[in-house]
TIMI-836266 format. One line per 8 residues: for each residue x, y, z of C-alpha. Coordinates in steps of 0.5 Angstrom, whole numbers, plus 500, padded with zeros to 3 digits. Layout:
! residues N
X/Y/Z ~ ...
***
This chain:
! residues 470
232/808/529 ~ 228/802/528 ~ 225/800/521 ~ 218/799/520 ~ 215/798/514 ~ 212/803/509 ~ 205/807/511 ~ 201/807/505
194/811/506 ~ 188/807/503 ~ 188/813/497 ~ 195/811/495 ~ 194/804/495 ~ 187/805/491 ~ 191/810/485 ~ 197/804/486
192/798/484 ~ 189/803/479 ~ 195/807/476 ~ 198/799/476 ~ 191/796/472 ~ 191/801/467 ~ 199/801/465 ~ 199/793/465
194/795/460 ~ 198/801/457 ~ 205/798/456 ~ 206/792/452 ~ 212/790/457 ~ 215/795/463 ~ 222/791/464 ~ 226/792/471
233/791/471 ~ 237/790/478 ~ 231/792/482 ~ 235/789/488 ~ 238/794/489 ~ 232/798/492 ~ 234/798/500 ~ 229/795/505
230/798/511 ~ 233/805/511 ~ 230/811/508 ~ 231/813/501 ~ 232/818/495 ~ 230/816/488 ~ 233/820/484 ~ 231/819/476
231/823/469 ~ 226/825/467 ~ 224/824/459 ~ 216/823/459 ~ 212/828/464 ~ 207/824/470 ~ 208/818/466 ~ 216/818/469
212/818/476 ~ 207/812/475 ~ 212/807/472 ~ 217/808/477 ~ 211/808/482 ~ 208/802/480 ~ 215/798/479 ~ 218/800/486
215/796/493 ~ 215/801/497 ~ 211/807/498 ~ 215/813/494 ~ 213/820/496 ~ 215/824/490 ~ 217/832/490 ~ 212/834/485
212/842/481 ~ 205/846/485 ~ 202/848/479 ~ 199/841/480 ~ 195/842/486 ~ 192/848/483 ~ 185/843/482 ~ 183/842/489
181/835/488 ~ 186/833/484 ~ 191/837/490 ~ 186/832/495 ~ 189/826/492 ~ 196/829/491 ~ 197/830/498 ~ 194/824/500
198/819/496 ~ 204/824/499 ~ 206/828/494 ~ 210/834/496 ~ 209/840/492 ~ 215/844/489 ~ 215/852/487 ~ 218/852/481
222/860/479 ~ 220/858/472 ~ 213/858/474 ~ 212/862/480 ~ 218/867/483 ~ 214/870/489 ~ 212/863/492 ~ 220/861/493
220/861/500 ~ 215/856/501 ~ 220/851/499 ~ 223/851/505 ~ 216/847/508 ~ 218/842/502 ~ 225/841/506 ~ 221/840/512
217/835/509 ~ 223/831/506 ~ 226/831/512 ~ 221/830/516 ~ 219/823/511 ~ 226/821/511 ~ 226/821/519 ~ 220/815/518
224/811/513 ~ 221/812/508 ~ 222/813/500 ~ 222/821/497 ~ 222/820/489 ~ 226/826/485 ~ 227/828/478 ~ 233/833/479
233/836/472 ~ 226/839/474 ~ 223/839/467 ~ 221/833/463 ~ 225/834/456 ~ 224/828/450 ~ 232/829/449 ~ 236/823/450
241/826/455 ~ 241/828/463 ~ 240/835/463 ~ 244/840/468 ~ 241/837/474 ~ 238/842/481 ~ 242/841/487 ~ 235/840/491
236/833/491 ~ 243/833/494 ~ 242/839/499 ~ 235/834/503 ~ 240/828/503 ~ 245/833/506 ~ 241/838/510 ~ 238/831/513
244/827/515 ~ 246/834/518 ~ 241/835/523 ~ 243/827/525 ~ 249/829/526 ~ 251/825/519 ~ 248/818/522 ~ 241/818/519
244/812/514 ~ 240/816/508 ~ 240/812/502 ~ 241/815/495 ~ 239/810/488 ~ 239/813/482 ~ 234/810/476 ~ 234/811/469
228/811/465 ~ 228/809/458 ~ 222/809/453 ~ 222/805/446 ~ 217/809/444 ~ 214/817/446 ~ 207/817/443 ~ 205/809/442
200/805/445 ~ 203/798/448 ~ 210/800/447 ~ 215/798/452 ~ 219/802/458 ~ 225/799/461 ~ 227/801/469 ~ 234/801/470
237/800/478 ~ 243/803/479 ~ 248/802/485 ~ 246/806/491 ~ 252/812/491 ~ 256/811/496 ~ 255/817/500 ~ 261/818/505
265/822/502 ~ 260/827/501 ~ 258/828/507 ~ 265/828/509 ~ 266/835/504 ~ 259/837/507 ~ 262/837/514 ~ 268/842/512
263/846/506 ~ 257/846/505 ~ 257/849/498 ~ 261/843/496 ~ 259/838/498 ~ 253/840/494 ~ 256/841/489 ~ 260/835/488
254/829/491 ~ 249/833/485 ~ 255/832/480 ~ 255/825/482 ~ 248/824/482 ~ 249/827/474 ~ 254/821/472 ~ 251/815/475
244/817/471 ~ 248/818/465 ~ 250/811/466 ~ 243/809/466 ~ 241/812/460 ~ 242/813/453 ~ 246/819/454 ~ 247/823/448
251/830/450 ~ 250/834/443 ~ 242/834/440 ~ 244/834/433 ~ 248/828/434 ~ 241/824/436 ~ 237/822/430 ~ 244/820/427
245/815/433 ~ 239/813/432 ~ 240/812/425 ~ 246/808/426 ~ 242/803/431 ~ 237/802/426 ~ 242/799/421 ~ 247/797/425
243/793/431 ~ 242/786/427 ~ 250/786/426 ~ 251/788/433 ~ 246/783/437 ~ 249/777/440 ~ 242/772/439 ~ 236/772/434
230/772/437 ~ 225/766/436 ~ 223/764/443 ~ 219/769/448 ~ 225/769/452 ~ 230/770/446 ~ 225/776/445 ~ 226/779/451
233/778/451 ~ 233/783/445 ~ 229/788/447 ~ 234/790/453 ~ 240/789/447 ~ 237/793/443 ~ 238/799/449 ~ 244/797/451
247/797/444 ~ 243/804/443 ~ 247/806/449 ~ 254/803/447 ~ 253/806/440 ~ 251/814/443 ~ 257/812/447 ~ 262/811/441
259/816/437 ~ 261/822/443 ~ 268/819/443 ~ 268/819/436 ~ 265/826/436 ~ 271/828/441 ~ 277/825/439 ~ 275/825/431
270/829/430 ~ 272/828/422 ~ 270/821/422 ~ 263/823/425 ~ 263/828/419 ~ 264/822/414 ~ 260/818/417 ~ 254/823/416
256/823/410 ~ 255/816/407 ~ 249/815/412 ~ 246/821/408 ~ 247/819/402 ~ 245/812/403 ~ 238/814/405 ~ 237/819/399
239/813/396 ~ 233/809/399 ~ 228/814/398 ~ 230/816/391 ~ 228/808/390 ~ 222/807/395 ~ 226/803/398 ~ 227/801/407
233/799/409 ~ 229/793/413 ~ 228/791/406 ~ 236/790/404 ~ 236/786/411 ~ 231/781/408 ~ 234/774/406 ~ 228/770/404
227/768/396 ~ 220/771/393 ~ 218/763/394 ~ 219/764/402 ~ 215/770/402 ~ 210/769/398 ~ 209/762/401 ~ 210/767/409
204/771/406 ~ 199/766/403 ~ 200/762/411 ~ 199/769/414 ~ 193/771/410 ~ 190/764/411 ~ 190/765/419 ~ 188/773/417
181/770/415 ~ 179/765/420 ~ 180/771/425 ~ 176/776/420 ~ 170/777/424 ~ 172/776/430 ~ 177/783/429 ~ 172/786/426
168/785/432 ~ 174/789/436 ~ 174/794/431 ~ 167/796/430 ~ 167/796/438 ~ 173/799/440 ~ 174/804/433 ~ 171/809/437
174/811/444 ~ 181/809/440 ~ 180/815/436 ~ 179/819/441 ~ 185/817/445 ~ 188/818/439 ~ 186/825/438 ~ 188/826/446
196/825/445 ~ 196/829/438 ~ 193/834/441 ~ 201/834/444 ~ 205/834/439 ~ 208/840/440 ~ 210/837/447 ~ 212/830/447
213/828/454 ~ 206/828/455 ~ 204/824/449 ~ 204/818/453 ~ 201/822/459 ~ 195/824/454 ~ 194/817/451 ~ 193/813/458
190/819/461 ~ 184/820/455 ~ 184/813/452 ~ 184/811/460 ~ 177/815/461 ~ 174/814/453 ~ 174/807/454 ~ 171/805/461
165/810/458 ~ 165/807/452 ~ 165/800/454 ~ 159/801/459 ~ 156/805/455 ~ 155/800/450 ~ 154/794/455 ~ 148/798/458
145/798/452 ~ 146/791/452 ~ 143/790/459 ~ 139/793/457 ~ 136/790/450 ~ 138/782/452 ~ 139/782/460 ~ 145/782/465
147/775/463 ~ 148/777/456 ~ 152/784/457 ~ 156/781/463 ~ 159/777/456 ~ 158/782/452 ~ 163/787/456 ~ 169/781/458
170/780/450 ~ 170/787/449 ~ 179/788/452 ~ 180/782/448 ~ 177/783/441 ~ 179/790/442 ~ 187/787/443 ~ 186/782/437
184/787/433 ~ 189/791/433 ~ 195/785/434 ~ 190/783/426 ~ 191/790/424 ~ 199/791/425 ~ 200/783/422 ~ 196/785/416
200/791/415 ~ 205/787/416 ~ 205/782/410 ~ 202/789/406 ~ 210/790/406 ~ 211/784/404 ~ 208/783/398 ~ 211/791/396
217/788/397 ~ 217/782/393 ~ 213/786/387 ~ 219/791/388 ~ 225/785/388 ~ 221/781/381 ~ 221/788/377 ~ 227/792/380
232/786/383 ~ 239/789/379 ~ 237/797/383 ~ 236/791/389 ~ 242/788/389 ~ 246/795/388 ~ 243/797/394 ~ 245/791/398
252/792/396 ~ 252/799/397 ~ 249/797/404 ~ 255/792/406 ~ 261/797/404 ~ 257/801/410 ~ 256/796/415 ~ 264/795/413
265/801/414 ~ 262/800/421 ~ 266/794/422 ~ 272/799/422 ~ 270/804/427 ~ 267/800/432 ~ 275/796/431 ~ 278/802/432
273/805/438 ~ 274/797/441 ~ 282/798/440 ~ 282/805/443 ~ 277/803/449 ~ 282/797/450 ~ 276/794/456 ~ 272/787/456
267/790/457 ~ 266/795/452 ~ 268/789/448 ~ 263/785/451 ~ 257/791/450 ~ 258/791/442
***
């Protein structure tokens, strides 16, 4: 079959120009890893997992160069205009059991549309948990992923060339404006053997290609089998990373490089720990125990652990404080500007994701969604008023500086809050420094317990590349 590039509709590529604008905007950093991996001339299934909502959809979409016609739950396509741009962009709906069981039969349409999509060489993009979930693991998977790819190649006699890539997607924060997102490519599965089995059994080779696709999504994630274990894991990172990281970040490129450590020592560490818990569950339990009795320690002191990590003397401190605050009021009245001009549409999107906090897949979702449409009302409001009182030159300037100021404003908050710390630190290490000193000491019999642990999981791994990854 001859490939041609992609259709994309004008309404696909009007939502990509915007969704992409406004994510730019939203996220402080979307890093792509192994996109290469995404095949060119063939049709394809994205299977990924599913952590935050729609957001899950419009990142993925945004960082793929193909067009991608994602199967989406019918419940969206309930509003009709909404339904109208769904459809348009090549949305497929699904029905849900969960949400409603008399209209099951109607998936036979959406295999239809799958197979029909993948006969023009194009892109169908899954989430076969079915249900978004904030819990770092892959939740049991559906088989309707693996039942399109092998119902399609069967009607072509298993010659289509179908290509099945699974993509993990890992959010450093869940309900934070210009937080980061990492996309990680994996390998396009080889699907030879399963459609080997789905020629002699059709159950089974469903049930092994599904089987298959959960370990490679596995392998992209931080994976966290037991939901009990995830704040402990997280704990571990929290102090354990700056021991585990290979570079110190001073260049905007050695920053990069740290953010992607970060989440590969965050994975090694769930990794470690799920053997541990397998193998050893005792030391889990020890190592529980010390982490608890630490922490209760800090907070009895009013202490953070990011403290003990301090190496500078009050002199550098203060003297990082008095040149910050420096720079702070030659840049007061410009952030004051994007206060009083972006306080207001901030507050309301922060308001839209508060409304989900019982939800927290859609926080993010909510935050882009509410902040996108508060500001662009707030922002042409104002500079109609603008336009109005001094002219169009005047509200054309008015309206550019207002993204900008409202940037450094928040960027001139958080550095000030920043050195606030500080200077609780440095008052907390002149009256209280022997309580300091016991902590840090307290803290380097954890890491060496740490230390222990990671030796012994090394030894029994016996891999370079587990020694490589921490």
């Amino acid at each position: 079959m001859h490939w041609q590039a992609d259709r994309k509709p004008v309404m696909y590529r009007v939502m990509y120009a915007l969704i992409k604008f406004a994510l730019t905007i939203f996220f402080q950093k979307i890093d792509i890893r192994h996109s290469y991996n995404m095949p060119a001339g063939k049709p394809v299934v994205l299977v990924a997992n599913h952590p935050n909502s729609i957001m899950d959809a419009l990142v993925l979409g945004v960082v793929t160069n193909r067009k991608v016609n994602y199967i989406a739950h019918a419940g969206l396509f309930r509003n009709r205009i909404f339904g109208w741009i769904l459809r348009s962009c090549g949305v497929i709906p699904v029905y849900r059991r969960q949400d409603d069981p008399d209209k099951m039969e109607q998936n036979v349409k959406m295999f239809e549309a799958c197979t029909e999509a993948l006969e023009r060489n194009e892109v169908i993009g899954i989430f076969p948990e079915g249900i978004s979930d904030i819990q770092q693991k892959v939740k049991q998977l559906k088989t309707g992923a693996a039942r399109i790819i092998l119902e399609t190649e069967q009607k072509h006699e298993y010659n289509l060339g179908v290509a099945l890539l699974p993509v993990g997607l890992h959010f450093y924060s869940l309900s934070h404006f210009r937080s980061r997102v990492l996309v990680n490519f994996g390998e396009p599965l080889d699907l030879a053997p399963y459609l080997a089995t789905h020629r002699k059994d059709e159950h089974d080779g469903v049930r092994e290609l599904t089987d298959a696709i959960q370990k490679a999504l596995e392998n992209l994630i931080v994976h966290i089998r037991s939901e009990s274990l995830e704040s402990f894991v997280r704990e571990i990172v929290a102090i354990y990373k700056d021991e585990l990281k290979t570079i110190e970040p001073i260049s905007r490129k050695d920053r990069e490089k740290a953010y992607r450590e970060e989440f590969v020592i965050s994975k090694a560490v769930a990794e470690c720990v799920a053997f541990y818990q397998n193998h050893q569950p005792e030391r889990v339990e020890e190592l529980q125990d010390k982490l608890a009795l630490y922490n209760r320690k800090l907070n009895r002191l009013n202490l953070r652990d990011a403290m003990l990590k301090a190496s500078l003397t009050q002199k550098e401190i203060w003297f990082g404080v008095a040149k910050a605050y420096t720079q702070a009021a030659l840049g007061f009245l410009p952030a004051v500007y994007g206060v009083l001009n972006n306080f207001l549409p901030y507050r309301i999107a922060e308001n839209c994701g508060k409304r989900f906090l019982d939800e927290r897949t859609k926080i993010l979702s909510a935050l882009l969604i509410g902040g996108g449409v508060a500001f662009v009302l707030f922002y042409f409001l104002q500079s109609a008023l603008v336009y109005h009182l001094w002219g169009i030159k005047w509200a054309l300037l008015y309206f550019l500086s207002l993204p900008a100021t409202g940037f450094f404003a928040l960027m001139y908050v958080t550095k000030i809050r920043e050195q606030n710390q500080k200077i609780s630190f440095s008052f907390y290490l002149f009256t209280n420094k022997h309580l300091f000193n016991r902590m840090k000491r307290e803290r380097r019999q954890l890491i060496t317990f740490l230390d222990g642990l990671r030796e012994e999981y090394l030894a029994f791994q016996n891999t370079s590349s587990t020694t490589q990854v921490i």
